[in-house]
C-alpha positions in Angstrom: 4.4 250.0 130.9 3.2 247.1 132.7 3.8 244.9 129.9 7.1 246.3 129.6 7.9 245.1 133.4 6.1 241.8 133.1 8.8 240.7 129.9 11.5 242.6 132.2 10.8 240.2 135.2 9.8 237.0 133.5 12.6 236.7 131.5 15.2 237.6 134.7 13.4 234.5 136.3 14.0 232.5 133.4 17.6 233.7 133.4 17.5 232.5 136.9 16.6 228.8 136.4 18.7 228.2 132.8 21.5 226.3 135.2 18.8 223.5 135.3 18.9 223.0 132.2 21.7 221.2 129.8 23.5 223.0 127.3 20.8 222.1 124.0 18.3 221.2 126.7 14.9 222.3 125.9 13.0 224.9 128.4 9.1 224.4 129.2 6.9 225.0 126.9 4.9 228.4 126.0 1.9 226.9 127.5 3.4 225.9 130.7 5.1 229.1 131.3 2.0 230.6 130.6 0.3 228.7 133.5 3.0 229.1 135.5 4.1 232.7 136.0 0.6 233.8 135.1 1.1 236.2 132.2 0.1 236.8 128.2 1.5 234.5 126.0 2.9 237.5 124.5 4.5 237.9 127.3 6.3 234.5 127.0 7.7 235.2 123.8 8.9 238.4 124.7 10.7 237.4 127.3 12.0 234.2 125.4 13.2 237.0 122.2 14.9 238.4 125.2 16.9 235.9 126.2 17.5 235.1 122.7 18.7 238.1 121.9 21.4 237.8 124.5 22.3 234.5 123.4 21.3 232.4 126.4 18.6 230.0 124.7 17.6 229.3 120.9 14.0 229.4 120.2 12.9 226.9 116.9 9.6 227.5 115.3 7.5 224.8 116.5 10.0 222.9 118.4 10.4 225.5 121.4 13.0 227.4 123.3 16.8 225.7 124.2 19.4 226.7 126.3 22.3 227.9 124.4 25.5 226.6 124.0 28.2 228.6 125.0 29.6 231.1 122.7 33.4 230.7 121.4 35.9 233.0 123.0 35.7 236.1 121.5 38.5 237.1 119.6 40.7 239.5 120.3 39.9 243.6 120.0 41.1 245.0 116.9 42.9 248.1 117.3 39.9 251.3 115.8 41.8 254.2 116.7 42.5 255.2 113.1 39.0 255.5 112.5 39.4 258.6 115.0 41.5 259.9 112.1 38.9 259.2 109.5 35.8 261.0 111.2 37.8 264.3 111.9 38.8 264.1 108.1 36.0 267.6 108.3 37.9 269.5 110.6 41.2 268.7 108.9 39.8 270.0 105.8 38.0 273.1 107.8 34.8 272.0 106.9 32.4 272.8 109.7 32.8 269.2 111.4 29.7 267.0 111.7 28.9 266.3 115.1 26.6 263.1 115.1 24.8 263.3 118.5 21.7 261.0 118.9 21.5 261.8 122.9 18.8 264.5 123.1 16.4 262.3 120.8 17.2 258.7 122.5 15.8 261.0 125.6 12.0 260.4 123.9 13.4 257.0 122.5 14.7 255.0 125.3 12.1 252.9 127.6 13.2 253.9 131.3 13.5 251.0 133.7 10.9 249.4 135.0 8.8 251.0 137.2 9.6 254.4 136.6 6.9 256.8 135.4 7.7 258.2 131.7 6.9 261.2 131.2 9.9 261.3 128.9 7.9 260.0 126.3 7.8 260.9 122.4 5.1 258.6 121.6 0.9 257.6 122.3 0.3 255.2 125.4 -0.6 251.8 123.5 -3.7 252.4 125.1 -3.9 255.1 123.1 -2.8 254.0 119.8 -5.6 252.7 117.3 -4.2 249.1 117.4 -7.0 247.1 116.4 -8.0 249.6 113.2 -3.9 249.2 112.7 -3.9 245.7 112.8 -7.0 245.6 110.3 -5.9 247.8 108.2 -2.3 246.1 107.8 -4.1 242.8 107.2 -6.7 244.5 104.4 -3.5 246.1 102.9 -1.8 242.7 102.3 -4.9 241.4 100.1 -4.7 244.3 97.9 -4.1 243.3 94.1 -0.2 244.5 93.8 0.2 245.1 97.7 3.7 243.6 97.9 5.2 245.1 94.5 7.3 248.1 94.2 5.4 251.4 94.5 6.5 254.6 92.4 9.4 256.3 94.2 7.2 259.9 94.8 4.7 257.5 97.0 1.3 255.8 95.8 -0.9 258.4 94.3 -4.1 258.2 96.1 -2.1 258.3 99.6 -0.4 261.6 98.1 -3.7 262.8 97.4 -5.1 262.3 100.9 -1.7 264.3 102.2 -2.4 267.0 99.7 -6.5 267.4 100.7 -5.4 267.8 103.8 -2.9 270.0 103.4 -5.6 272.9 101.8 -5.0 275.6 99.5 -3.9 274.8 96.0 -1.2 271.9 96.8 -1.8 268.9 94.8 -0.5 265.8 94.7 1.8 267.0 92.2 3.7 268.6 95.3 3.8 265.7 97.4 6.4 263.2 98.1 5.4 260.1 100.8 8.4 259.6 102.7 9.4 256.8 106.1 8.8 259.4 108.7 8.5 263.1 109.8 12.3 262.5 111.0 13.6 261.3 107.8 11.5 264.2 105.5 13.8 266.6 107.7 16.3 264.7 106.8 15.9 265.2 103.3 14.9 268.8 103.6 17.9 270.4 105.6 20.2 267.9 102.6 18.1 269.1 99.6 18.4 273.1 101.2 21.7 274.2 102.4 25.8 272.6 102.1 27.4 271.6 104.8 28.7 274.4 106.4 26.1 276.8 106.0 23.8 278.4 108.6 20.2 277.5 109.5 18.0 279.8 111.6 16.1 277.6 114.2 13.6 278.3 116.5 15.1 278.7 120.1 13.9 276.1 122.1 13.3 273.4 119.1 13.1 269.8 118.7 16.0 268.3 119.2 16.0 265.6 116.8 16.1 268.6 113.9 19.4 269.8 115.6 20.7 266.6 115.9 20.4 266.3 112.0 21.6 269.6 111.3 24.5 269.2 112.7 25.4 265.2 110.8 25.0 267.1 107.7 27.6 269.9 109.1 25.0 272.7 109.2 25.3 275.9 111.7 21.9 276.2 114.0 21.3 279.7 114.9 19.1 280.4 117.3 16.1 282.8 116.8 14.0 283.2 120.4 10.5 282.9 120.2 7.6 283.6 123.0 4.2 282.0 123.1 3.1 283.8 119.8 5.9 282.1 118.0 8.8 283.4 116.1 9.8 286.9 116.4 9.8 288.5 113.0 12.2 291.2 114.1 14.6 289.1 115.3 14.0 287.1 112.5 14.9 289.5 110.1 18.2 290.4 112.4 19.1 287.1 112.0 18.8 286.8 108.3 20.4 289.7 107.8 23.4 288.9 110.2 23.7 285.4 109.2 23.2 285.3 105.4 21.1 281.6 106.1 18.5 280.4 103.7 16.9 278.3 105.1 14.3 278.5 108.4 13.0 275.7 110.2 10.0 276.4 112.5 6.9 274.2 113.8 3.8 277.0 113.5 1.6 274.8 115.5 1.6 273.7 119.3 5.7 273.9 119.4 7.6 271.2 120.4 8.5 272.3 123.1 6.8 274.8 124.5 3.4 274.5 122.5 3.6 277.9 121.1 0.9 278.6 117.8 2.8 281.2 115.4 -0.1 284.2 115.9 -1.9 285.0 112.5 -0.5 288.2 112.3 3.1 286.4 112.1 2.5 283.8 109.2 2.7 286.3 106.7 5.5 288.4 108.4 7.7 284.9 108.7 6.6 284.0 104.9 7.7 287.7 103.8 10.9 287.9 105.6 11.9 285.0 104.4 11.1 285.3 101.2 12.8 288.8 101.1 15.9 287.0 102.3 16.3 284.4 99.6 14.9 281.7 102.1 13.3 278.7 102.7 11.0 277.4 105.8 10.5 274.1 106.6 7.1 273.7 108.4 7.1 270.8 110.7 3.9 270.3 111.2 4.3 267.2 113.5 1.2 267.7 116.0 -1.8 268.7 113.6 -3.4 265.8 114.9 -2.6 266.1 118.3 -5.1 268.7 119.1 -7.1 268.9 122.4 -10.6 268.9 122.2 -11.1 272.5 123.3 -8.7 274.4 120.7 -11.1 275.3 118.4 -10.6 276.1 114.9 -7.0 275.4 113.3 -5.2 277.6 111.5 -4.1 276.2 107.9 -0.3 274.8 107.6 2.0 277.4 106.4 2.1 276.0 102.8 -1.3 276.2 102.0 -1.2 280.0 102.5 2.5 279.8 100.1 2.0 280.5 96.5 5.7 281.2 95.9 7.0 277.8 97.1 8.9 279.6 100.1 7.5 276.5 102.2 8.6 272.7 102.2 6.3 270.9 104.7 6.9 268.1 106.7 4.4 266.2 108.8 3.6 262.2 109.3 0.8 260.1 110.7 3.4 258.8 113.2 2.7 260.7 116.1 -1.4 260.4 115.9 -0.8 256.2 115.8 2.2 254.5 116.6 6.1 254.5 116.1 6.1 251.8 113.6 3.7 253.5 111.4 6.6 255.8 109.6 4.4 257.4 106.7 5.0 260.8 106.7 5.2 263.5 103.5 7.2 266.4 102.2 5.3 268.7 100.3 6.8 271.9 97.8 7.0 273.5 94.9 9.2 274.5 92.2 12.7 273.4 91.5 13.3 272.4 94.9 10.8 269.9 94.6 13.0 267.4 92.2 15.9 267.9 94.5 14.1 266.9 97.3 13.1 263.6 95.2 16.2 262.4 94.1 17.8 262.6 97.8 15.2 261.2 98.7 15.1 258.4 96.3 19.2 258.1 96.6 18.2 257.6 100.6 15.5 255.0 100.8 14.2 254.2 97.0 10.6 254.4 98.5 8.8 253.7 101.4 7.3 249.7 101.9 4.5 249.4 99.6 2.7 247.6 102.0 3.1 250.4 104.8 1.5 252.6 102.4 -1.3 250.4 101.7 -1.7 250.1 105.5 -1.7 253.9 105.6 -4.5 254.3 103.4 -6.7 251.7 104.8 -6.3 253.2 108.1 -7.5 256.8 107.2 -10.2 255.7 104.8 -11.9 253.6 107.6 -14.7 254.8 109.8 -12.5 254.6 113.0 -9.6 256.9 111.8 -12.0 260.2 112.9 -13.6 258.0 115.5 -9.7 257.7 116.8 -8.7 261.4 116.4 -11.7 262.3 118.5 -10.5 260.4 121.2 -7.1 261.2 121.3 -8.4 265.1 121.3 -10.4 264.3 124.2 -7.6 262.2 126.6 -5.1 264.2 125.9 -6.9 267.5 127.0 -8.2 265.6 130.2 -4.2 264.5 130.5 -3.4 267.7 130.2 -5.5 269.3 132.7 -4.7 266.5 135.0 -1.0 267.4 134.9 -1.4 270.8 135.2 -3.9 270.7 137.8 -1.1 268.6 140.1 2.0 270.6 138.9 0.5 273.6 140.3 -0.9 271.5 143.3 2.2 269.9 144.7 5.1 271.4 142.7 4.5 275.0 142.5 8.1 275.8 142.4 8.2 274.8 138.3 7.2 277.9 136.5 4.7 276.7 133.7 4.7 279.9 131.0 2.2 278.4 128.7 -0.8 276.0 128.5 -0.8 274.6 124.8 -4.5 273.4 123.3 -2.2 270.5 121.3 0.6 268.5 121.5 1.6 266.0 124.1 4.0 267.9 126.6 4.4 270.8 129.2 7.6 272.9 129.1 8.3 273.9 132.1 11.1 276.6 133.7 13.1 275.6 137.2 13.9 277.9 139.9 16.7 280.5 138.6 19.7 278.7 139.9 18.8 275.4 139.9 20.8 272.6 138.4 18.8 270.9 135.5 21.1 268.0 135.6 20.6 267.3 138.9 17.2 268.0 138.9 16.9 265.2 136.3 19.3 262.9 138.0 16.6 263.3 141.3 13.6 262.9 139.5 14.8 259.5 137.9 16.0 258.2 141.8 12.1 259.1 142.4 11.0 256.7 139.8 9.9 259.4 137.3 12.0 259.9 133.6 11.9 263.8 132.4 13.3 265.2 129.1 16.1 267.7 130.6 15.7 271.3 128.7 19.7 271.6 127.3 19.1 269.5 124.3 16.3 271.7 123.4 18.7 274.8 122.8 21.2 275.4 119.9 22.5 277.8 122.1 23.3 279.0 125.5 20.0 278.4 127.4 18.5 281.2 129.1 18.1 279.0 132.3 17.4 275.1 133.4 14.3 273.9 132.0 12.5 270.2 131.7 9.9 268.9 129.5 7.0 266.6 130.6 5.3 264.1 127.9 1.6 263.6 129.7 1.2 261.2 126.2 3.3 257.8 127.5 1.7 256.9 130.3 -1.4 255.0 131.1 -3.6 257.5 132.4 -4.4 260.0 135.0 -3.3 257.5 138.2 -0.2 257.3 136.8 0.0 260.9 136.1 -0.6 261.8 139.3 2.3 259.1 140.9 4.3 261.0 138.3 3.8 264.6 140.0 3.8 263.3 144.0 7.1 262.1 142.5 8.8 264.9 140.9 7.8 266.5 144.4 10.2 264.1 146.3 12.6 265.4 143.4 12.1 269.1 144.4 12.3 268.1 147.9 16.1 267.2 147.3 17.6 269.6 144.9 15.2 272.6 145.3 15.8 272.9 149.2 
């Protein structure tokens, strides 16, 4: 975050001074910057890629940054308003239409300005993040014999077999498939299980990116409510029954968002209703390596307990390193398996060799478990922190459920409050929150926001985060 604001203000200062410059002319060098404002020389180029970006100087490898010239007058706008036409070609042919709405995940995605707290975050702190093990890993992946050549489309076999060991149970690498991402296995999963048009039971709240993709590929959410044991199997089975859906797409453990663990006594009941029903059930199981140091035992994934290939897993070693690191796996069995590979190779061909080779580095090294161990620990001392000052300064924000994993509170407000403008007055405060609409497929049952205790730099900040949502109370909650 600091980071963030340092490139933020160096390169408005350099946007300041570019009238001293002529058009071509060349700016100071890296090094005098440097010296100048006093920052990283990542910094520098930052800022410079910045500017670059908007056009206003061109940097040359080993030559330095220039002002720009100015651009050409743009020509004039073409006229798009057949294309309005085009894209509604799905209702014209009523075919549910495919609403392609990116704004409840570019809530986790988008930096907030600087100096605002983010507890909007999808994503590990850099502090967090296991950047040197990353960075030595990529660079021992590069010098592997074959790094940059084409890998086989299913993924490269011993990284399948580390996904499949850790899945348990009899999966083998045989059922797995290495794929850019938790986001785009979903992705694949809801194409490769139901036409557009059809229903899919969701859990009600659920992650919004899973809606948002549902509904691209002209699928029906349907809400199913859950509490803080999960799913409900018997409205589960009402809503197979009333809905004729196949598929079911849940997240067992520490549920995004409200951290719920499916209770034991449910993972056969959800695996037997849906089964009875003709079904699938996609298992994200996105925060298996987000547990807190005091959760004690896991309970298996869903698929390792499946012998009748009801589940297709999804899960990814994004979350537990960084957002560049897109390696994640789908895992199944039976038929469905070779549909799920040839949309997936249709999609993407395969995922970067040398991301793969990275992958593997990374969890065969020494500080892969030393890094797991210390995220368990800081996020539960995060956690605690938050909780401790949400029920210290903001009592008002109900807090149903303390998770043991994960990265987030859900929180309910007030009956009658306004979530939007709850939001709005928590951002004028300097702090960004994840609003609770996006969260439902449905009518929600009342305003709700979500708080991401991962993105930030550590408790301080945590704590200017709460005094601030306070100030946010203060105004809407009176």
């Amino acid at each position: 975050m600091q980071e963030r604001s340092s490139v933020t203000e160096l390169a408005q200062s350099l946007k300041s001074e570019l009238d001293r410059y002529p058009m071509g002319g060349k700016l100071p060098s890296s090094r005098a910057l440097v010296e100048r404002f006093r920052v990283s020389p990542v910094t520098v180029s930052r800022a410079l890629a910045q500017l670059a970006a908007e056009g206003l100087v061109v940097t040359r490898p080993g030559a330095g940054a220039y002002r720009a010239e100015p651009r050409p007058d743009a020509r004039p706008a073409g006229d798009t308003s057949w294309q309005e036409v085009a894209l509604s070609a799905d209702a014209a042919a009523e075919i549910v239409p495919r609403a392609v709405d990116a704004s409840g995940v570019l809530v986790t995605l988008a930096a907030p300005p600087p100096g605002v707290v983010e507890f909007n975050g999808g994503y590990l702190h850099p502090g967090l993040q296991p950047e040197s093990a990353m960075a030595a890993a990529l660079a021992r992946a590069g010098r592997r014999p074959g790094a940059w050549g084409r890998p086989p489309t299913d993924g490269l076999p011993e990284l399948r077999e580390w996904f499949a060991r850790g899945l348990g149970g009899s999966v083998t690498a045989a059922d797995v498939l290495v794929t850019a991402g938790g986001q785009s296995a979903l992705t694949t999963a809801l194409r490769a299980l139901a036409p557009p048009g059809a229903p899919i039971l969701v859990e009600s709240p659920t992650y919004p990116g899973m809606l948002a993709i549902a509904r691209a590929a002209g699928l029906r959410p349907v809400p199913v409510p859950l509490d803080t044991d999960g799913v409900r199997p018997e409205l589960l089975t009402a809503a197979f029954r009333a809905t004729g859906a196949r598929v079911l797409v849940c997240q067992p453990l520490f549920q995004n968002p409200t951290g719920a663990v499916l209770a034991p006594a449910r993972r056969s009941a959800v695996l037997r209703i849906a089964r009875e029903a003709g079904a699938f059930v996609v298992e994200d199981d996105f925060a298996r390596r987000l547990v807190h140091e005091d959760a004690g035992p896991l309970p298996p994934p869903l698929a390792a307990d499946d012998q009748d290939g009801v589940v297709v897993h999804v899960s990814s070693l994004t979350k537990a390193t960084s957002p560049s690191l897109r390696v994640g796996v789908l895992a199944a069995r039976g038929p469905v398996l070779e549909r799920l590979r040839a949309i997936h190779v249709v999609d993407s061909f395969f995922v970067p060799r040398p991301l793969q080779e990275a992958a593997l580095e990374l969890v065969g090294a020494p500080a892969w478990s030393r890094h797991l161990r210390a995220v368990a620990a800081e996020l539960k001392s995060r956690r605690d922190t938050m909780t401790a000052a949400l029920r210290l300064q903001v009592p008002e924000l109900a807090l149903p459920h303390i998770p043991s994993g994960g990265y987030h509170l859900w929180l309910r407000l007030p009956e009658g409050s306004e979530e939007s403008a709850f939001v709005a007055a928590a951002l004028r405060a300097g702090v960004a929150v994840a609003p609770g609409r996006p969260y439902f497929s449905a009518e929600p049952p009342g305003g709700h926001v979500r708080l991401s205790f991962a993105g930030v730099a550590g408790a301080a900040e945590i704590a200017e985060g709460v005094r601030r949502l306070r100030t946010a109370c203060d105004e809407v909650l009176r």
